[in-house]
C-alpha positions as CSV (number, residue, x, y, z in Angstrom):
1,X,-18.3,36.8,15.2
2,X,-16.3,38.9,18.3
3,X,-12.8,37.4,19.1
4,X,-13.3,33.7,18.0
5,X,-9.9,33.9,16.7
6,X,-8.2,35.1,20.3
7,X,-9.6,31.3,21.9
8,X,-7.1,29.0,19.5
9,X,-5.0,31.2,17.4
10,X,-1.1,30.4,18.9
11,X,0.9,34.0,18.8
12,X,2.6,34.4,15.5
13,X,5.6,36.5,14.5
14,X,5.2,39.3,11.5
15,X,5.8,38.0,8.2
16,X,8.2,38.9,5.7
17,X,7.9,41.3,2.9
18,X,7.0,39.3,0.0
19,X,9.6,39.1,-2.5
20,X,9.5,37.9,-6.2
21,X,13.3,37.0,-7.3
22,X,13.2,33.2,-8.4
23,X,16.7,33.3,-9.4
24,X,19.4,32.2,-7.5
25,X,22.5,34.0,-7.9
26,X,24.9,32.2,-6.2
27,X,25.5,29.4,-8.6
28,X,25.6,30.3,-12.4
29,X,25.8,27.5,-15.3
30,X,27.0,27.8,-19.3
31,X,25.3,30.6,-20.9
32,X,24.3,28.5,-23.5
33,X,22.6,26.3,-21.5
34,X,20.9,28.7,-19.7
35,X,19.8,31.1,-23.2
36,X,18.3,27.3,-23.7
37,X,16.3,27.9,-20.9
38,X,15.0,31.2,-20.8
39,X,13.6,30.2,-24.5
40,X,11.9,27.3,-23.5
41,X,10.6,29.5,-20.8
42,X,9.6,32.1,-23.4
43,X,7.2,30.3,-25.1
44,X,4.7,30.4,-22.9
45,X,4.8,34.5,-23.3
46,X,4.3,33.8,-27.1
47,X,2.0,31.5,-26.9
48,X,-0.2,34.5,-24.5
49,X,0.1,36.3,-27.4
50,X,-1.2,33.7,-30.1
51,X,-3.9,33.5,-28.1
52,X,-5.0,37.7,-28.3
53,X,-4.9,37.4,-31.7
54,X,-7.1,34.7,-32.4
55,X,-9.7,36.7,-30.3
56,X,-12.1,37.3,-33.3
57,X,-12.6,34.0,-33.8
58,X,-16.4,33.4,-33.2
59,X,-17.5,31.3,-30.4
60,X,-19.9,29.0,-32.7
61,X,-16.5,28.2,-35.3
62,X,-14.1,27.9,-31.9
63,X,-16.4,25.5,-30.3
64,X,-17.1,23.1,-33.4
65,X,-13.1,22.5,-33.8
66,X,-12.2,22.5,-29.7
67,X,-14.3,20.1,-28.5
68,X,-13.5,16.9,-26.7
69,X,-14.8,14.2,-24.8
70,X,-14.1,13.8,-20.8
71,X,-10.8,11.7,-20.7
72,X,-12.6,8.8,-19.2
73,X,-13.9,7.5,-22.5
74,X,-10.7,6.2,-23.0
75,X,-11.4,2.8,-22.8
76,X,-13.9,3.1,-25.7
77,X,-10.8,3.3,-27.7
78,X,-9.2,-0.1,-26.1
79,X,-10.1,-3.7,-27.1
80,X,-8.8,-6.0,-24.8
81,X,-8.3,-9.4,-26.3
82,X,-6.9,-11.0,-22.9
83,X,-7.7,-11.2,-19.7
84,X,-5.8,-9.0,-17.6
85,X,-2.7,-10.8,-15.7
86,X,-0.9,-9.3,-12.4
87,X,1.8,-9.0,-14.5
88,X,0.3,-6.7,-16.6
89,X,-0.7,-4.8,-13.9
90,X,3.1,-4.3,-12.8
91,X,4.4,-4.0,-15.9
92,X,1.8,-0.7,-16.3
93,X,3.5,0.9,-13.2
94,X,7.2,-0.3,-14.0
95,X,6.5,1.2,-17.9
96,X,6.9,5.0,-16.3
97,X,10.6,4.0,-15.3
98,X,12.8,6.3,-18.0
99,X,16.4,7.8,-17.8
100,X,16.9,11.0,-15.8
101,X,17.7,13.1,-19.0
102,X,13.8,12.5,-19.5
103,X,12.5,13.2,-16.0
104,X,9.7,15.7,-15.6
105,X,7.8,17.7,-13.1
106,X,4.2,18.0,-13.1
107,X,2.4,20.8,-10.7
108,X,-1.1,20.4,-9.9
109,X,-2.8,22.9,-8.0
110,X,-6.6,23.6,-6.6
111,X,-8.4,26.6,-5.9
112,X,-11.9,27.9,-4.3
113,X,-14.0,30.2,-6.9
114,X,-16.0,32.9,-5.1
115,X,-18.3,36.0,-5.6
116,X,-15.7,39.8,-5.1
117,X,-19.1,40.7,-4.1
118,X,-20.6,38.3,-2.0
119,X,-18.2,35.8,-0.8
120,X,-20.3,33.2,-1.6
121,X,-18.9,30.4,-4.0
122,X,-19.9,30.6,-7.6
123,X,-22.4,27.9,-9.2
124,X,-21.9,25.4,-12.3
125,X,-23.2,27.5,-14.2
126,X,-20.7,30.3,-13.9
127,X,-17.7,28.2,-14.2
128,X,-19.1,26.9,-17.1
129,X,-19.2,30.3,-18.6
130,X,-15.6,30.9,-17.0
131,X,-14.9,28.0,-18.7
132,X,-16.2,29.1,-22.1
133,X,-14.5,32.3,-21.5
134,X,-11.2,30.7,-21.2
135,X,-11.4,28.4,-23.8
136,X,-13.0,31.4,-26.4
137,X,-10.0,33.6,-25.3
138,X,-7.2,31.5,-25.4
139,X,-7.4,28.4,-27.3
140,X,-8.2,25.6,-25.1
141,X,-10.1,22.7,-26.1
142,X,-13.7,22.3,-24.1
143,X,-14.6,19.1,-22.2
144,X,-17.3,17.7,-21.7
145,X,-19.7,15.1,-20.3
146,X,-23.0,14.5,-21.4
147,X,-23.4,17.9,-23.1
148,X,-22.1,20.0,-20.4
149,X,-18.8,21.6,-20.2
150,X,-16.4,19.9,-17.1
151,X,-12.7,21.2,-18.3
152,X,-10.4,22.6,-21.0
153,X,-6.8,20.9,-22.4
154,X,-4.5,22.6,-24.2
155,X,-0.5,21.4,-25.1
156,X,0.0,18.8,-22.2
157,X,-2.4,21.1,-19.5
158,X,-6.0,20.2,-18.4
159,X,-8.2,22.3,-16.2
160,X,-10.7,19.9,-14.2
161,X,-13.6,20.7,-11.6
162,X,-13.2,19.1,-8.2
163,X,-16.7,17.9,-6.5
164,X,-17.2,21.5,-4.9
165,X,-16.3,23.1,-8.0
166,X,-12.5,23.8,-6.6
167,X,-10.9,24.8,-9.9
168,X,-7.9,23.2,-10.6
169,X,-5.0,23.0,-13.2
170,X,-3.0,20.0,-13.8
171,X,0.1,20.7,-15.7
172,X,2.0,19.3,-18.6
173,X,5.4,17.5,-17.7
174,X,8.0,19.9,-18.0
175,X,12.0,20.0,-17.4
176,X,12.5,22.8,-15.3
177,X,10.7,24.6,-12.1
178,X,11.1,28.1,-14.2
179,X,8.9,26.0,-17.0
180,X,6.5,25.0,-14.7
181,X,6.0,27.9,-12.6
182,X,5.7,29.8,-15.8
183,X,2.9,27.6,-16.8
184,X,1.1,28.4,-13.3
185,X,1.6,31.6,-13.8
186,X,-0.4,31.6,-17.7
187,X,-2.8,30.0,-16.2
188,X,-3.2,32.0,-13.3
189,X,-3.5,35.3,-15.6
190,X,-5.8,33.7,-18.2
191,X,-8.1,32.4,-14.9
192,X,-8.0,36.2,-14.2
193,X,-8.3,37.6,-16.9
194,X,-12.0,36.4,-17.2
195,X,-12.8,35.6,-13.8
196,X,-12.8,39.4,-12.9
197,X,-15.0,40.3,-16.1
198,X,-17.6,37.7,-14.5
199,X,-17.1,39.6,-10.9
200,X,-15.2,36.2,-9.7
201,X,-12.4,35.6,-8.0
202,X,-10.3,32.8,-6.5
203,X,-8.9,32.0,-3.0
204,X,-5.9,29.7,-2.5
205,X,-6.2,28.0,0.8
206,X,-6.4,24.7,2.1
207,X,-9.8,24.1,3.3
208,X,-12.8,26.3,2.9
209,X,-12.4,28.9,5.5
210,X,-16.8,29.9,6.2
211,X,-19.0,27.3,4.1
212,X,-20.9,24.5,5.6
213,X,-21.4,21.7,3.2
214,X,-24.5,22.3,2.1
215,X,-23.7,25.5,1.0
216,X,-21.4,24.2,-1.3
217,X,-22.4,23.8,-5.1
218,X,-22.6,20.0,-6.5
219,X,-20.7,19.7,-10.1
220,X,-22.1,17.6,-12.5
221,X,-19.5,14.8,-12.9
222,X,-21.0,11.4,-12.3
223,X,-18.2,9.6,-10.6
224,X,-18.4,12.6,-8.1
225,X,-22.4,10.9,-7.6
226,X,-20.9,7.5,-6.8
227,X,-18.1,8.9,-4.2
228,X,-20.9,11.6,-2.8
229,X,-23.1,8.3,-2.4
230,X,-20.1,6.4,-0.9
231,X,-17.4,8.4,1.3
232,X,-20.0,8.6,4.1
233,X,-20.4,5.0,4.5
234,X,-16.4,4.6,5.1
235,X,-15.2,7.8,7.1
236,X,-16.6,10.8,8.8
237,X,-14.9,12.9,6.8
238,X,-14.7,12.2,3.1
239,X,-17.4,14.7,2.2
240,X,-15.3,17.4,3.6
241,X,-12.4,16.0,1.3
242,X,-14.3,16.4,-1.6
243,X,-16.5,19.5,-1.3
244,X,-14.0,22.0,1.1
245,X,-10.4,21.1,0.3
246,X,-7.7,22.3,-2.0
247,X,-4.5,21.0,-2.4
248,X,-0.9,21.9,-4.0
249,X,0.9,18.8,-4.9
250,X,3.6,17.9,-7.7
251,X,4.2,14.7,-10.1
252,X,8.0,13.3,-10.1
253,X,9.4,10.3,-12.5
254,X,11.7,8.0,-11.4
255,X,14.2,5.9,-13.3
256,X,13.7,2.0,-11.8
257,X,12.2,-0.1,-9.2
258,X,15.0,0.8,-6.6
259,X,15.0,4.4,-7.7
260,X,11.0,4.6,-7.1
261,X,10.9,2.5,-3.7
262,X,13.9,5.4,-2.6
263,X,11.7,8.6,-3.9
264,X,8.5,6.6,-2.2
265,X,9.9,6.3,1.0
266,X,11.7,9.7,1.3
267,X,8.4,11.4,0.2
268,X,5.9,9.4,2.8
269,X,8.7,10.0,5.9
270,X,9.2,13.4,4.9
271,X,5.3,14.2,3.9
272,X,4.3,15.6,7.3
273,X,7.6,18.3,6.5
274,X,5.8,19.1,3.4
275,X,2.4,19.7,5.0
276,X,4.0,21.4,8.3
277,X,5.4,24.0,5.8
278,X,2.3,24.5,3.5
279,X,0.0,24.4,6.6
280,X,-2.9,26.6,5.3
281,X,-6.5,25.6,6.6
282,X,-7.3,27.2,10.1
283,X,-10.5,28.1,9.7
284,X,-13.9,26.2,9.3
285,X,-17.0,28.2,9.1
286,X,-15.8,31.7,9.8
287,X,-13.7,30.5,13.0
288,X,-10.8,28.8,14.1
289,X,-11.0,25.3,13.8
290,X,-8.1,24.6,16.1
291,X,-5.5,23.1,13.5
292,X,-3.3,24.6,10.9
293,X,-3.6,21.9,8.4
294,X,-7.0,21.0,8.8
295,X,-7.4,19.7,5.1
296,X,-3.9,17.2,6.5
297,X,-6.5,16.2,9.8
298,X,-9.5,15.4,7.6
299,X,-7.7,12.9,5.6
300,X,-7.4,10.7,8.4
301,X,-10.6,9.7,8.3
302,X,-11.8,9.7,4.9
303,X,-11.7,6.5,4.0
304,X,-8.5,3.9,5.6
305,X,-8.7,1.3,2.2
306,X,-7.2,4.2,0.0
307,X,-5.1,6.3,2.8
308,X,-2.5,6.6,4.8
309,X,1.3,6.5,5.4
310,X,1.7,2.9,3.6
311,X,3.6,1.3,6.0
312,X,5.0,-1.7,3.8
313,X,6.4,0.9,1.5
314,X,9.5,0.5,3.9
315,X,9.4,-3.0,4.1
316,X,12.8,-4.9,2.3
317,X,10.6,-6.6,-0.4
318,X,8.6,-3.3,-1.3
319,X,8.3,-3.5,-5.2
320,X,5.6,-2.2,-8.1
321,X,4.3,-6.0,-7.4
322,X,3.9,-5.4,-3.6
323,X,2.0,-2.1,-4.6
324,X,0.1,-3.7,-7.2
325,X,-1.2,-6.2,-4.8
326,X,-2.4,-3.3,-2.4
327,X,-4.1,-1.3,-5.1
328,X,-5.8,-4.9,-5.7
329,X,-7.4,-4.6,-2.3
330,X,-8.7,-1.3,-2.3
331,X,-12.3,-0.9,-3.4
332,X,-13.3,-0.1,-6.5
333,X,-15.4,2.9,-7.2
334,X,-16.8,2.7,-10.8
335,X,-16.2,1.2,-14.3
336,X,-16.7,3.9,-16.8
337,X,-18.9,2.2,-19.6
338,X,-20.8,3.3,-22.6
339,X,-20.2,6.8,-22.2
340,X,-21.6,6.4,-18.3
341,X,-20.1,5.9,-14.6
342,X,-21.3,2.4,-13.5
343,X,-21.4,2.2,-9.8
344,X,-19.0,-0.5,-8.6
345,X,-18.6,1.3,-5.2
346,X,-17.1,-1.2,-2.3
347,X,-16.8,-4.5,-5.2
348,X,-13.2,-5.7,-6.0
349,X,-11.0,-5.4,-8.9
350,X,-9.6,-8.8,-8.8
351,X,-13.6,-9.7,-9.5
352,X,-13.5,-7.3,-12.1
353,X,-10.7,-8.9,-14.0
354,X,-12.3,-12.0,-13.7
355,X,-15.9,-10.5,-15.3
356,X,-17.5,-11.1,-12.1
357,X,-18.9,-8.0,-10.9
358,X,-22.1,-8.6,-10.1
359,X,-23.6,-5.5,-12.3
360,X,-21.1,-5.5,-15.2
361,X,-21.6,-9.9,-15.3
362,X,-18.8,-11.4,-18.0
363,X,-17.3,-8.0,-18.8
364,X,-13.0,-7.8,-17.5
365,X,-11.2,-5.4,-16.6
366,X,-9.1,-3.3,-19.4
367,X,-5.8,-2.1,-18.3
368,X,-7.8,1.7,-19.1
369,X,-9.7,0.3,-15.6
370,X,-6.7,-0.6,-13.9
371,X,-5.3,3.3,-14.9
372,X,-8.8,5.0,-13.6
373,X,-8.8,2.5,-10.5
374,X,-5.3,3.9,-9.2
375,X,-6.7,7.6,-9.2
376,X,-9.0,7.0,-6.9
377,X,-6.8,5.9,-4.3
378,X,-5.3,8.6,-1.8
379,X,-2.4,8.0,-0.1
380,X,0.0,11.0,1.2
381,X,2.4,9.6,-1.8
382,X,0.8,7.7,-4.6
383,X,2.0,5.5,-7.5
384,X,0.8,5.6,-10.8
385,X,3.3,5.5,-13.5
386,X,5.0,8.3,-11.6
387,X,4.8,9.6,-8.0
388,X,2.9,12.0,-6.6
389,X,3.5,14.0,-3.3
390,X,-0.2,15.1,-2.2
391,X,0.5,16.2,1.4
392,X,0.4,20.1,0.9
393,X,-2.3,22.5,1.7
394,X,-3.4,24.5,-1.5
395,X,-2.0,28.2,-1.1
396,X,-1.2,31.7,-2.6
397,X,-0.1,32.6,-5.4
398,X,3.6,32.8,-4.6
399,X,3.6,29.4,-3.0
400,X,2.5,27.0,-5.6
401,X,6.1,27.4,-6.9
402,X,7.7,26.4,-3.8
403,X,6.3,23.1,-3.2
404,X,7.2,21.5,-6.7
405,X,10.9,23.5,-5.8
406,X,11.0,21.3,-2.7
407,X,10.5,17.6,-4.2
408,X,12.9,18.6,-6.7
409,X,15.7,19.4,-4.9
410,X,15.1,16.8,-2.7
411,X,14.4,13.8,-5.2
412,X,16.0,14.8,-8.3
413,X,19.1,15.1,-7.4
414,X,21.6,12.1,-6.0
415,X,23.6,13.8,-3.1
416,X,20.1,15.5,-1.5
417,X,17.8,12.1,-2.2
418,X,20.9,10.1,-0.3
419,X,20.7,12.9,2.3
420,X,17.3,12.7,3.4
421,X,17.7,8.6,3.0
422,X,20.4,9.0,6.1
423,X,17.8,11.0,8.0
424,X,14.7,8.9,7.4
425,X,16.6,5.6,8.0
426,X,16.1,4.8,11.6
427,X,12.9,6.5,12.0
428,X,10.7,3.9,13.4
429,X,7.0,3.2,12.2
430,X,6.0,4.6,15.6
431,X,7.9,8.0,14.7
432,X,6.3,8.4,11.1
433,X,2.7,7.3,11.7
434,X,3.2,10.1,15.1
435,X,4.2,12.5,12.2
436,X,1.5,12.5,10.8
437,X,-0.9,12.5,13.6
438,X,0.4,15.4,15.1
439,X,1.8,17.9,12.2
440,X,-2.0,19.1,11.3
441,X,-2.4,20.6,14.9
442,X,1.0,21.3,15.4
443,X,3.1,22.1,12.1
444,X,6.9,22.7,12.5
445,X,6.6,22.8,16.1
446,X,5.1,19.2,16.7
447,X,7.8,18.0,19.4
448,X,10.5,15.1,17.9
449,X,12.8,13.2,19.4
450,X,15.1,15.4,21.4
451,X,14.0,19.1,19.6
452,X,11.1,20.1,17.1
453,X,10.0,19.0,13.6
454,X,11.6,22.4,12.9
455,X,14.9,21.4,13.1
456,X,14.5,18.5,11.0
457,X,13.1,20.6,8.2
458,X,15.9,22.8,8.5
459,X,18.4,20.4,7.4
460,X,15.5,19.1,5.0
461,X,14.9,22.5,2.9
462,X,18.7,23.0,3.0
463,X,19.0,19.6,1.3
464,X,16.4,20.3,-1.2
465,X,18.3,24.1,-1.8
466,X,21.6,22.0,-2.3
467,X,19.8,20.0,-4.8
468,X,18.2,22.6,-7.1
469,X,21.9,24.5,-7.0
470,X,23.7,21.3,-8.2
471,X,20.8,21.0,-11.3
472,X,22.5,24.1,-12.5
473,X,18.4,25.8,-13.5
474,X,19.1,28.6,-11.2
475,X,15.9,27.3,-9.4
476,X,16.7,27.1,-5.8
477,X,15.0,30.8,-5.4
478,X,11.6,29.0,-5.6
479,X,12.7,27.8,-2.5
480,X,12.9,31.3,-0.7
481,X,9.4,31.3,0.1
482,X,9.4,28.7,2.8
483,X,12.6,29.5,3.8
484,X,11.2,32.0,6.5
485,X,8.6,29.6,7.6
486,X,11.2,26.7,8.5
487,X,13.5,29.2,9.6
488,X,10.6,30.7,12.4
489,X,9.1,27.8,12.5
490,X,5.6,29.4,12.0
491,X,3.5,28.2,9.5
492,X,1.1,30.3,6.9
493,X,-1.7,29.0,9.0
494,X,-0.3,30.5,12.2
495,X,-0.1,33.9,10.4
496,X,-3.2,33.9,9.1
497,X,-4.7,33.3,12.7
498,X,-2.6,36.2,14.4
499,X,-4.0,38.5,11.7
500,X,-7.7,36.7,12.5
501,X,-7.1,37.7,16.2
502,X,-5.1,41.6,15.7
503,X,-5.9,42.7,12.7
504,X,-9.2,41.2,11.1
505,X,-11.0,42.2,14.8
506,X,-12.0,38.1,14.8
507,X,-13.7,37.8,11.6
508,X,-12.6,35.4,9.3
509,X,-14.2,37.1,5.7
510,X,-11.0,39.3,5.3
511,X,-9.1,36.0,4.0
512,X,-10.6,36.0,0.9
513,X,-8.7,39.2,0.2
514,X,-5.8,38.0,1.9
515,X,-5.3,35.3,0.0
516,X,-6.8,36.2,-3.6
517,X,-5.1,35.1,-6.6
């Protein structure tokens, strides 16, 4: 490969030892309340150790009781005896409103399965043994879809396969970040406990860093068929997005209309902060692809009905009905009937309410349609009956705690969320949608106003720190692993392409190490 790495790679400053203390010791709390914690945190220990003893159960009795249905089917279960109204459709967003006693964090994250050997990424049909494996050894319940194997749940958790076969946990809703990065962390060992048996491993980074598409195995999900058949008629780049990218992101509640339009708008302004520090995709096809977010880059022309920065988000009147009535004009994808994926690609929900799609004739929408329509639309923050922030490169190990650690701080507490409100609040359309042009090849150092995106994401992650302190978790040591980066203001991906250039001699293949989980 010789020294692709030396024509793009921007000079980069050494890293910092990596360091494991989560706990922040400058701010302590009752010791009851905090014994509380560390039990709730414990049970994810004892539940390891259910699972070890339940290893002699035979595969044949385990799969007979653990055995579900992909999640889709759900509308099976539903009989509508309406049509659906708008108002129903608003009033299915506005139903995740719920005091902040009951607010929860979800952490999703995605991650690329590969030969140790070989490097090369491993077919269906090994992560349907992983799969097995997993579910044998520790108790979760297999999914499926017509007969094959797609993803496990267990207690709140589900593991899914993205199009690519990007392996990726989506966790239960859980009160604290020591909770949830416990969970990861189960999950992480269980992955590995198996995954090494089989010769696997995993890579946690952004975008693939030396496959071409077509290198990249299919999984057999049939709404991935539909999008596969579709993304390329609406963007140059929505193949990429499903096949080669991994993302970190994290789920957040909110407690009314005014309280979600306030978390919405911090988290789109602020987004291009979140993906500056997480920037982890410099490399397509064993070279330097001349960004350090280039998962961030590809999503700008995947597909612009379901993207974007959602500029009437900061519009007075923004409301669940004024999202509602943008959701309502985003394509459809497919209606999930009879145990199948009907192919609805680029037909219109409002028809669909009114049993006029032309291949489903007489048959409305279910609110179970109106639930699956909202997942397939991508913007950088989207809506459901929570919010999600989705502008994060996937990432090591020791990240994926960092990024829920950041929304946290920032939008669960009232001081930090009003903080970053008073530094969003002049910033011009022109500013935000130039955020997010520019972070993907640029990263903390994208020029703003009169200094860098650096110094605004200083005062950011210092918010966010303030935050998780006044929670009284101990949590704000999550946060120390991107303190360095916005501190330096070089990003993962600018390491990562210094080592490229000095260290790796210009080949790319050593990032697989690098960056194993």
């Amino acid at each position: 490969m010789g020294s692709v790495c030396h024509q793009l790679c921007p000079k980069a400053a050494d890293g910092p030892s990596v360091s494991n203390h989560y706990f922040d010791s400058n701010h302590g709390q009752s010791s009851n309340n905090y014994n509380k914690l560390l039990r709730r945190t414990s049970m994810h220990v004892q539940k390891d150790i259910k699972y070890l003893s339940n290893l002699h159960l035979t595969r044949r009795n385990r799969h007979a009781m653990l055995t579900v249905r992909a999640s889709a089917p759900a509308e099976e279960l539903v009989t509508s005896t309406e049509p659906l109204t708008k108002k129903d459709l608003v009033d299915f967003l506005a139903s995740g409103c719920k005091p902040k006693h009951k607010w929860r964090i979800g952490t999703e994250h995605e991650k690329f399965g590969f030969d140790l050997r070989t490097l090369k990424p491993i077919s269906y049909e090994q992560i349907a043994e992983l799969l097995e494996g997993i579910s044998e050894r520790f108790d979760w319940q297999r999914v499926t879809e017509e007969g094959r194997i797609i993803g496990l749940k267990q207690d709140g958790q589900s593991v899914s396969l993205e199009p690519g076969g990007q392996f990726e946990l989506s966790g239960a809703p859980l009160e604290t970040l020591h909770q949830t990065c416990a969970e990861v962390n189960s999950h992480l060992y269980q992955v590995k406990a198996v995954a090494e048996e089989m010769g696997l491993g995993f890579l946690g980074i952004g975008f693939h860093p030396t496959l071409p598409i077509k290198e990249i195995p299919i999984m057999p999900k049939g709404r991935y068929e539909i999008m596969r058949n579709y993304m390329p008629k609406v963007g140059s780049y929505g193949l990429d997005m499903m096949f080669r990218t991994c993302t970190v992101q994290v789920n957040l509640d909110f407690s009314s209309e005014e309280d979600m339009v306030n978390k919405f708008r911090v988290g789109l302004a602020l987004q291009p902060i979140a993906t500056a520090l997480f920037a982890n995709s410099p490399f397509t096809e064993g070279k330097p692809n001349g960004y350090l977010s280039f998962r961030s880059e590809i999503w700008k022309d995947v597909d612009n009905n379901r993207t974007g920065m959602l500029p009437f988000v900061f519009s007075e009147d923004f409301s669940f009905e004024k999202y509602v009535d943008y959701a309502l004009d985003v394509p459809l994808y497919f209606a999930y009937r009879n145990k199948k994926y009907v192919d609805c690609a680029g037909m219109s929900f409002r028809d669909f309410m009114a049993g006029k799609l032309p291949n489903l004739p007489g048959d409305k929408a279910s609110i179970i349609d109106w639930e699956n329509h909202l997942t397939t639309i991508f913007p950088e923050v989207r809506l459901k009956k929570f919010l999600e922030m989705r502008g994060a490169d996937g990432g090591p190990w020791k990240k994926l705690c960092a990024l829920p650690a950041f929304w946290v701080g920032l939008l669960y507490d009232e001081t930090s969320i009003q903080g970053a409100l008073d530094i969003i609040k002049d910033w011009s359309l022109e500013e935000r949608s130039y955020l997010r042009r520019q972070v993907p090849s640029f990263g903390l150092k994208t020029p703003f106003r009169d200094g860098l995106l650096m110094n605004v994401a200083q005062a950011v992650v210092n918010l966010a720190k303030e935050g998780l302190q006044r929670r009284g978790y101990k949590e704000a040591g999550f946060l120390n692993e991107i303190v360095e980066v916005v501190n330096t203001g070089v990003t993962p991906a600018e390491r990562l392409l210094e080592k490229c250039k000095s260290e790796w001699n210009g080949s790319v293949d050593p990032v697989f190490k690098e960056l194993l989980y």
